[in-house]
Structures are given as C-alpha cells and as structure tokens.
Short mmCIF file of the C-alpha atoms (twelve columns), coordinates in Angstrom:
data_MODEL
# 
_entry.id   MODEL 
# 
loop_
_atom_site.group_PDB 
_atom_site.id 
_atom_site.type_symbol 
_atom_site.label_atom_id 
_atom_site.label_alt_id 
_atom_site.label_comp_id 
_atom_site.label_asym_id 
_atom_site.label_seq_id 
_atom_site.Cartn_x 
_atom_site.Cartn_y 
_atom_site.Cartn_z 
_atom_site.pdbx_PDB_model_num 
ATOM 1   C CA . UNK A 1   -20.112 8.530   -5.469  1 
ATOM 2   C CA . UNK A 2   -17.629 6.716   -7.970  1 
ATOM 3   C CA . UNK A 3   -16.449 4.034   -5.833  1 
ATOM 4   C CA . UNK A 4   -13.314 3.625   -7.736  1 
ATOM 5   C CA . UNK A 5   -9.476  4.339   -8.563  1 
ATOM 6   C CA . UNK A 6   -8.998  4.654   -11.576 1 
ATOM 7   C CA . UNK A 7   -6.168  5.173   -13.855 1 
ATOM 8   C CA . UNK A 8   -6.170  6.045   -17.493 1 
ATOM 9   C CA . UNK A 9   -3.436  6.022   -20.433 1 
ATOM 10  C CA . UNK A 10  -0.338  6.102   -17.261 1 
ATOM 11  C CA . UNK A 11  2.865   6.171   -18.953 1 
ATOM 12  C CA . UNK A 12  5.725   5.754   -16.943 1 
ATOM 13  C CA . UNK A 13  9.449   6.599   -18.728 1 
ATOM 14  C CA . UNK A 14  12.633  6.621   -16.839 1 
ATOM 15  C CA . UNK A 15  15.304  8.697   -18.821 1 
ATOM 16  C CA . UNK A 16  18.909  7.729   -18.253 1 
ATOM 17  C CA . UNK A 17  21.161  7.176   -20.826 1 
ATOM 18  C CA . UNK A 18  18.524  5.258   -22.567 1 
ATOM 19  C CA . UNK A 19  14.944  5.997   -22.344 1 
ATOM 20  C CA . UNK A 20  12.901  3.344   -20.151 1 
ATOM 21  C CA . UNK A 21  9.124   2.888   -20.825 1 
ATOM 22  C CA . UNK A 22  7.949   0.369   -17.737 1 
ATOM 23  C CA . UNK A 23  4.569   1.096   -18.359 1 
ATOM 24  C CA . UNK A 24  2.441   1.563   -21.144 1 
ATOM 25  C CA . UNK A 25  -0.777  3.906   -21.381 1 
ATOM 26  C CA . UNK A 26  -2.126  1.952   -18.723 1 
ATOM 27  C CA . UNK A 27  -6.215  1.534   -18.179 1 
ATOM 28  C CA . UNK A 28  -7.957  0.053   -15.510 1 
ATOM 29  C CA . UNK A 29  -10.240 0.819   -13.142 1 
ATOM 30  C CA . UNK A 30  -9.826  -0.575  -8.981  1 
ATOM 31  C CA . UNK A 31  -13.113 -0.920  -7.293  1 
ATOM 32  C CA . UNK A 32  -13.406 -0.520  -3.011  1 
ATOM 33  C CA . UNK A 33  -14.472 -3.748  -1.383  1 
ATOM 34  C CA . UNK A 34  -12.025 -5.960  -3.336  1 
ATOM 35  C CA . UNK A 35  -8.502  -6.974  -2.680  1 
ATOM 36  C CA . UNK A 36  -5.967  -6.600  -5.656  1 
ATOM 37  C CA . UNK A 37  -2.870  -8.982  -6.172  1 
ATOM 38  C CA . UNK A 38  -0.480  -7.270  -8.565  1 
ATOM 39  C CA . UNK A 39  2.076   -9.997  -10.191 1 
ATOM 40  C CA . UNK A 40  5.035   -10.141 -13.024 1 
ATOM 41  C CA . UNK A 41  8.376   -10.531 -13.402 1 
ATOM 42  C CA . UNK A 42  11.066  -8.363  -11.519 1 
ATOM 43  C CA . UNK A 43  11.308  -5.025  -13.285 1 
ATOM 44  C CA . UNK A 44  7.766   -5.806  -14.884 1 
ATOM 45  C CA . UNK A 45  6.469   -2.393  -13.490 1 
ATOM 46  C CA . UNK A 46  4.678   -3.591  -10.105 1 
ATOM 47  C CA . UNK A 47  6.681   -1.197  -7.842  1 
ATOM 48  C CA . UNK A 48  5.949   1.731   -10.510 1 
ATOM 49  C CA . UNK A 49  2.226   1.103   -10.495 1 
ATOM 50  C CA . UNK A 50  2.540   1.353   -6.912  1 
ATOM 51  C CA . UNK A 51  4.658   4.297   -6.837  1 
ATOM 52  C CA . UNK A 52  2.248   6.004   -8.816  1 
ATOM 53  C CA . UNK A 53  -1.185  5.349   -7.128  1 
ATOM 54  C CA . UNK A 54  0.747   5.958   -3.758  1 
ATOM 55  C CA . UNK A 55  1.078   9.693   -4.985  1 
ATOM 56  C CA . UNK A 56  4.943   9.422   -4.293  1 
ATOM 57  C CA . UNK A 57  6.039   9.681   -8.016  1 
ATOM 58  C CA . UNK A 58  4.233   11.129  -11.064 1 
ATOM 59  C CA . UNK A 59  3.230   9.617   -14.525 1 
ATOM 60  C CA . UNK A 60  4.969   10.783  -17.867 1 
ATOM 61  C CA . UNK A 61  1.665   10.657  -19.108 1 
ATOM 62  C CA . UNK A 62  -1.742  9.912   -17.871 1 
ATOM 63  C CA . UNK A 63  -4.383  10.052  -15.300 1 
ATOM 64  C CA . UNK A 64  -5.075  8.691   -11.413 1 
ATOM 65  C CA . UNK A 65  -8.875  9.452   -10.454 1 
ATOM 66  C CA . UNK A 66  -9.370  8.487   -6.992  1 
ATOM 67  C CA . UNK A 67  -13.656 8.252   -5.968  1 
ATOM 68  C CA . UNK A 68  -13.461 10.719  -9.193  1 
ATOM 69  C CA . UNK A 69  -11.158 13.566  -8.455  1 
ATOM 70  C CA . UNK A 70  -8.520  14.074  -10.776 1 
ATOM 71  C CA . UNK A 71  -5.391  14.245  -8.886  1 
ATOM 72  C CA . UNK A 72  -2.810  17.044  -9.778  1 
ATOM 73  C CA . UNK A 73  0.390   16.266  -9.480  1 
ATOM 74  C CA . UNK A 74  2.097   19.538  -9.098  1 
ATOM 75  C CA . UNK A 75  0.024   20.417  -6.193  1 
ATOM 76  C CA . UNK A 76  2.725   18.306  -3.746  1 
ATOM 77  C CA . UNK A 77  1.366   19.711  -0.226  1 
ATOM 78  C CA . UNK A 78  -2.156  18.695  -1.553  1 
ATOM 79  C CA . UNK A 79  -1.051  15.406  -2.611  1 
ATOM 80  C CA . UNK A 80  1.136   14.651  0.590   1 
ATOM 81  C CA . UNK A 81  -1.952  15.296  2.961   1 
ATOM 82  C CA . UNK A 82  -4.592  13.142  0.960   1 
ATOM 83  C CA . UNK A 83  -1.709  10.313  0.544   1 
ATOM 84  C CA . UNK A 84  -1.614  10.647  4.808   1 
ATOM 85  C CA . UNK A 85  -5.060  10.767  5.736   1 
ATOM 86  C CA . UNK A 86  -6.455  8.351   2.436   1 
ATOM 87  C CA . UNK A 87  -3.576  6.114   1.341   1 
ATOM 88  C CA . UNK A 88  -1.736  3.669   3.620   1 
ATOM 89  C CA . UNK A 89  1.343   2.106   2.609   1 
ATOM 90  C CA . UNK A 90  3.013   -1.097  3.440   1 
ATOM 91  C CA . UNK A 91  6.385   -2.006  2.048   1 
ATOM 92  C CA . UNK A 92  8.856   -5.561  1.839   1 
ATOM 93  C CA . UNK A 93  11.145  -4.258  4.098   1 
ATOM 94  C CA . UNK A 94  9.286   -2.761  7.480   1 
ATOM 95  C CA . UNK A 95  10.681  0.979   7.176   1 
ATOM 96  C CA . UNK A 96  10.542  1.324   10.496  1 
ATOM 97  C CA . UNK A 97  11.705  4.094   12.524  1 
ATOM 98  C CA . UNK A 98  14.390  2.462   14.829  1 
ATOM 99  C CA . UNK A 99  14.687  4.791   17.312  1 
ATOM 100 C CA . UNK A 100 10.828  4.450   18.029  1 
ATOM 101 C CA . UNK A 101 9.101   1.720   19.869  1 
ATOM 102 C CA . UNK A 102 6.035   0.015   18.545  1 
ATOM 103 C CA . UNK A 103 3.455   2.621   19.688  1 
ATOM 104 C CA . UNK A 104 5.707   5.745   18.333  1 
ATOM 105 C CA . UNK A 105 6.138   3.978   15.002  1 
ATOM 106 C CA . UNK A 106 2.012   3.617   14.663  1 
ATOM 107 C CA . UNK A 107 1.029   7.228   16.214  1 
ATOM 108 C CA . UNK A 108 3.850   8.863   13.811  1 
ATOM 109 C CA . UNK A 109 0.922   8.130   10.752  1 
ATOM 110 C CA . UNK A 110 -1.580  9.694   12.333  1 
ATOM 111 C CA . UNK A 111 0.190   13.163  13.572  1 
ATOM 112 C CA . UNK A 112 1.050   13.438  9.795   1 
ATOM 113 C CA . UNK A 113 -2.116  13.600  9.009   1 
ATOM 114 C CA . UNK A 114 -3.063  16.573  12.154  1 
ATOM 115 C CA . UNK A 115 -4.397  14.025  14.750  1 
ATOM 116 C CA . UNK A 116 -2.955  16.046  18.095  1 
ATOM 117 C CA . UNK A 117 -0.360  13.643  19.998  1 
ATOM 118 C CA . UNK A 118 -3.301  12.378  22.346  1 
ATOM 119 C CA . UNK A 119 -5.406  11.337  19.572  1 
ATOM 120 C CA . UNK A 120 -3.144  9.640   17.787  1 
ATOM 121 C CA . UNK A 121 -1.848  7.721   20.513  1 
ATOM 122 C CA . UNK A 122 -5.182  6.427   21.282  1 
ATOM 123 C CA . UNK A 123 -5.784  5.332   17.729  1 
ATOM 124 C CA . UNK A 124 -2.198  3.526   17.869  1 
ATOM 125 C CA . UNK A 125 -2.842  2.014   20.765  1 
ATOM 126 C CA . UNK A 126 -6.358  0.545   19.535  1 
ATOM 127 C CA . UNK A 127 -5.136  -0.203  16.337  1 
ATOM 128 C CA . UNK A 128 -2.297  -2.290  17.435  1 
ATOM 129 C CA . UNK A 129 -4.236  -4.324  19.662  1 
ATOM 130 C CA . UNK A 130 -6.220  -4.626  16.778  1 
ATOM 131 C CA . UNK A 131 -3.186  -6.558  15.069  1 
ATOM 132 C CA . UNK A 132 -2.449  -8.972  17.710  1 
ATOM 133 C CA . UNK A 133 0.834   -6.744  19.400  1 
ATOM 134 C CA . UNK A 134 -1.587  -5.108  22.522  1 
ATOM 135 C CA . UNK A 135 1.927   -6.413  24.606  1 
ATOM 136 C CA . UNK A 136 4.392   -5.280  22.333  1 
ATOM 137 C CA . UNK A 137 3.640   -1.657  22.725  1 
ATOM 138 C CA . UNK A 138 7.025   -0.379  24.061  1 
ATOM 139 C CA . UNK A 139 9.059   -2.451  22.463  1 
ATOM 140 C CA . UNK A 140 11.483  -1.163  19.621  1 
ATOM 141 C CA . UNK A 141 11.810  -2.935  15.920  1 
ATOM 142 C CA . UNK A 142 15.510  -4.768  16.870  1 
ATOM 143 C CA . UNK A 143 13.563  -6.799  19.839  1 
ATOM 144 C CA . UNK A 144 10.644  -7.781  17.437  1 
ATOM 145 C CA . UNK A 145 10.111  -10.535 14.976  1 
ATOM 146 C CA . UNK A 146 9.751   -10.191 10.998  1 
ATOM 147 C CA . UNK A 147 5.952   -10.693 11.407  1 
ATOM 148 C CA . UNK A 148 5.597   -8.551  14.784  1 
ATOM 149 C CA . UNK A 149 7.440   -5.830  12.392  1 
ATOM 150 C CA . UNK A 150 5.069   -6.239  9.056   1 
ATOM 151 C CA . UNK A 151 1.987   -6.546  11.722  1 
ATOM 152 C CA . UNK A 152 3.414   -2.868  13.146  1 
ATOM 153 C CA . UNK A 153 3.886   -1.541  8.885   1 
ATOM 154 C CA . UNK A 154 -0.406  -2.781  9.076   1 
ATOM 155 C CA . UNK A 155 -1.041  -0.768  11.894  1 
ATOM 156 C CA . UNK A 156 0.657   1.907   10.498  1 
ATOM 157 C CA . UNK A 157 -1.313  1.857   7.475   1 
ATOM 158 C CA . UNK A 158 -4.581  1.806   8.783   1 
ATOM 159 C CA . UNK A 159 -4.165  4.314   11.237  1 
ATOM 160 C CA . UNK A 160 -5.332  7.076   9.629   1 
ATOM 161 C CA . UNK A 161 -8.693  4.700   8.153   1 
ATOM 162 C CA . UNK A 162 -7.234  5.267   4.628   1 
ATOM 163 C CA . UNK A 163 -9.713  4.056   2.052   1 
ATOM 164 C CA . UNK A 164 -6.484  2.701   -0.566  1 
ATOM 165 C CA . UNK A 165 -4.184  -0.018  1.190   1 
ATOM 166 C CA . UNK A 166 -0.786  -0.493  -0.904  1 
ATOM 167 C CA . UNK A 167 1.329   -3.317  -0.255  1 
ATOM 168 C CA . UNK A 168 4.353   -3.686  -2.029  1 
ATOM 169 C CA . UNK A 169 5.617   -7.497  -1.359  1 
ATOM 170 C CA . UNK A 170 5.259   -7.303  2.372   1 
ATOM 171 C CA . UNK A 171 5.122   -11.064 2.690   1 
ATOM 172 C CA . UNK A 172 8.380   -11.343 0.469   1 
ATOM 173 C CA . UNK A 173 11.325  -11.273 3.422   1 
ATOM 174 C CA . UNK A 174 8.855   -13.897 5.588   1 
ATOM 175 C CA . UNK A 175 8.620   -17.459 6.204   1 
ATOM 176 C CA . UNK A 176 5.808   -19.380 4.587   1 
ATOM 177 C CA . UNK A 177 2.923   -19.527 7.498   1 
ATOM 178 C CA . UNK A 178 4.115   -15.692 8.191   1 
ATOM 179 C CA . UNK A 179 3.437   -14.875 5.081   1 
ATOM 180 C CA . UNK A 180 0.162   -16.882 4.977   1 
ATOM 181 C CA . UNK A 181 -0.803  -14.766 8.236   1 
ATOM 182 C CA . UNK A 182 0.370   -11.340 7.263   1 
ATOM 183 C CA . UNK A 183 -1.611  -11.962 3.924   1 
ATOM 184 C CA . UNK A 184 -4.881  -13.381 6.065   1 
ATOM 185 C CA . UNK A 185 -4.574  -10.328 8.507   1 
ATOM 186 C CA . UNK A 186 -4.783  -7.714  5.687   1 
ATOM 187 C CA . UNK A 187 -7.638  -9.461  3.747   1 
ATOM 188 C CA . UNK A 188 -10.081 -8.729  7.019   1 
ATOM 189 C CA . UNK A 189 -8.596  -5.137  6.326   1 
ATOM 190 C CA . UNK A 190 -10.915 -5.548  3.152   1 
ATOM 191 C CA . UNK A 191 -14.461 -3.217  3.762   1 
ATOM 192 C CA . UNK A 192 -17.027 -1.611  1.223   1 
ATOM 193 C CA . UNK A 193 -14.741 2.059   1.368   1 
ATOM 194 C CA . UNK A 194 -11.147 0.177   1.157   1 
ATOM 195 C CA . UNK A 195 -9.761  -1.559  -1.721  1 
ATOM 196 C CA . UNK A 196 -6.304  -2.893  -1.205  1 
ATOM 197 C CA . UNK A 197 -3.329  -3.529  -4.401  1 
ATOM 198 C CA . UNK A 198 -1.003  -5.760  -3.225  1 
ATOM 199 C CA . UNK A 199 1.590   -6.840  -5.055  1 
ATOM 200 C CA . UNK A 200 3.782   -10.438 -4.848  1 
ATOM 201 C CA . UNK A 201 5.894   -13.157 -6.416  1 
ATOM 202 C CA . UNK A 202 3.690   -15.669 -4.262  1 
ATOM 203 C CA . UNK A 203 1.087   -17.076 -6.923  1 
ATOM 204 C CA . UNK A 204 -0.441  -19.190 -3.734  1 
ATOM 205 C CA . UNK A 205 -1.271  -16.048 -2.071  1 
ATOM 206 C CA . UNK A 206 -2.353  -14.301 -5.210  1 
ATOM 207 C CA . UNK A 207 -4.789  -16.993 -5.694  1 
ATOM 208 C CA . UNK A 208 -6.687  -16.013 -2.888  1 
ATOM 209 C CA . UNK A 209 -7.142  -12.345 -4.106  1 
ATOM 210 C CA . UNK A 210 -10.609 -11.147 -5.247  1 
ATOM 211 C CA . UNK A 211 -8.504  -9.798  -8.177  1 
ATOM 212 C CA . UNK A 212 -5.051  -10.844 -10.284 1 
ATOM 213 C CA . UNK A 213 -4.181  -8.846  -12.347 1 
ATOM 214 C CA . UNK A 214 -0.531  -9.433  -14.402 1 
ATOM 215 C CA . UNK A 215 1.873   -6.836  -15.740 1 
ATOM 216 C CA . UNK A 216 3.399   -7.771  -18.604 1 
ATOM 217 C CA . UNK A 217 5.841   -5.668  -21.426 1 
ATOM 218 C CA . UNK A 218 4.227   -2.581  -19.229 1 
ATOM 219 C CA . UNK A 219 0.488   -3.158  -19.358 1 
ATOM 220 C CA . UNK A 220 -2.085  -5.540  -17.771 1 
ATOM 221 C CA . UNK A 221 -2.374  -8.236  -19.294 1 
ATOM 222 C CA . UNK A 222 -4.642  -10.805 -17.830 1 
ATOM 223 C CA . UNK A 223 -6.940  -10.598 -15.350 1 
ATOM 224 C CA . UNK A 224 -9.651  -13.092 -13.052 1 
ATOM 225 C CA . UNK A 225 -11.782 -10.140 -12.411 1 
# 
C-alpha cells in the first residue's frame, strides 16, 4: 500500500473582485509515521492547504491522493464519510458544541461516522481518559480551561482512529507550557498509519516536528525533510 498523501499541481484561486492565487501548483508528497509543521506568514496559504487535504474545500486545479485513491471532489457524501471516519480535525479556536458536555462533544465524531450511540460513547469515554480529562466527563466547555478544551478538540479527532490528523494552530490562543503540552500530547498521537500536518506561528514548536515545511508566494519552499 502507498503509505502516503499526496498532492499534485493544487491550485487554489479565490475570485472576488480580483482574482487570488494562494497557492501555486503545489507538489509534495506526506508520508504516515511523521509529524508535519506547516509555517509562513498570515495569508501565506497554511489554512488553504489545510482546507484542502481536510476535504472541506476543493482545488481550482490539482490532485489529493490519499494511500493512492484519487479523491473526487464532486462526490460530497463520499467525501464527507471518508473525512469522518479517516481525517480528524483540530482547529485554533476549540469549536466546541456548547450545549454539550465533554463526553457529548467526543461521541458526536464518532456517530458521524455510524458508530451506534453505545459505541461511540465507549470510545469517548476511553479516548478521553486517554487525554488526561477521565474527571471532566460531564462537564460543559464554559467550566473548562483553554487546554482542557484543545485536549477535548484531540479527543475528538482521534475518535474515529483517523489515519490524517490536521491541526490548524491549536496551540495559537494558549499560554506557553499549554502550548508546549498540547503540542507533546499530539506528537504520541504519531503511529506507522497516522501522519499529522500541523500548522503554527511557533518556530520552537515547529522545531520539534519530524518535518517543516514553509509556504511561501503559494508553494513550499523549504523543507528539513
């Protein structure tokens, strides 16, 4: 099995009242077993990428293989179940539900993907422990802490044993050793079937990536593969 993501020639154009090329016949090619820091300057085209291999918005041009299937991007029902039961996503800002508690907010990831509601609360339940917040089960995201909240965004992104992790700078709202432990806590994420991208500002934390890779004027530009 190709043991890779890989994307080829992506071209990414926003049209508005003047046409926007963020990024630029892209090529690369993201291996499983490695984590990925993704780094440039605001507006660079980090969110895009993400965007993109997250199956949430399409290329202008181009192609995402994931483990060497060509994914279609006008099949959206096709695309939304693979993104649930392969992808998990982790943004800056939680996105938590907040009229769910801790264990609602987890379990929600894996009904999406057609767990029944027993199954996935079992799963929720093991993963959260899993993440340190076993005793934070019931509680809802107003009564929890920054970290508690990015550890709960974790859980909900490995629920559903996803073999992509994207993380679009979930360290970037925290204090320094929160950040330090939210970035420590997904790198034992890291296994031979999961690759995670995760992209940040913090060059400290990128440092201890297997991978940086820069986007600059739209393409990738250096790398320390």
């Amino acid at each position: 099995m190709n043991k890779t993501v890989e994307i080829s020639n992506l071209n990414k154009t926003f049209f508005a009242k003047k046409n926007v090329k963020v990024l630029k016949k892209i090529n690369y090619k993201f291996k499983l077993g490695k984590i990925y820091c993704l780094m440039g300057p605001s507006g660079s085209g980090k969110s895009t990428l993400l965007n993109l291999l997250s199956l949430i918005d399409r290329p202008s041009k181009g192609t995402i293989k994931y483990l060497n299937k060509e994914i279609d991007f006008k099949k959206n029902k096709e695309n939304d179940l693979f993104r649930a039961k392969n992808i998990g996503i982790i943004y800056q800002q939680d996105n938590l539900l907040p009229d769910f508690n801790a264990l609602e907010n987890v379990y929600l990831s894996s009904l999406a993907a057609g767990d029944k509601k027993k199954v996935a609360e079992v799963k929720a339940r093991t993963i959260l422990k899993k993440v340190g917040l076993s005793q934070r089960l019931e509680h809802y995201p107003n009564e929890l802490s920054g970290g508690e909240k990015q550890r709960i965004s974790i859980a909900r992104a490995l629920i559903n044993e996803p073999n992509i992790i994207l993380a679009d700078e979930p360290t970037g709202s925290l204090d320094k050793k929160t950040s330090e432990e939210i970035f420590s806590l997904l790198k034992k994420q890291i296994n031979p079937k999961r690759l995670i991208i995760f992209a940040t500002h913090n060059r400290f934390l990128a440092k201890k990536s297997d991978c940086l890779l820069e986007i600059v004027d739209g393409n990738i530009k250096s790398t320390n593969v």
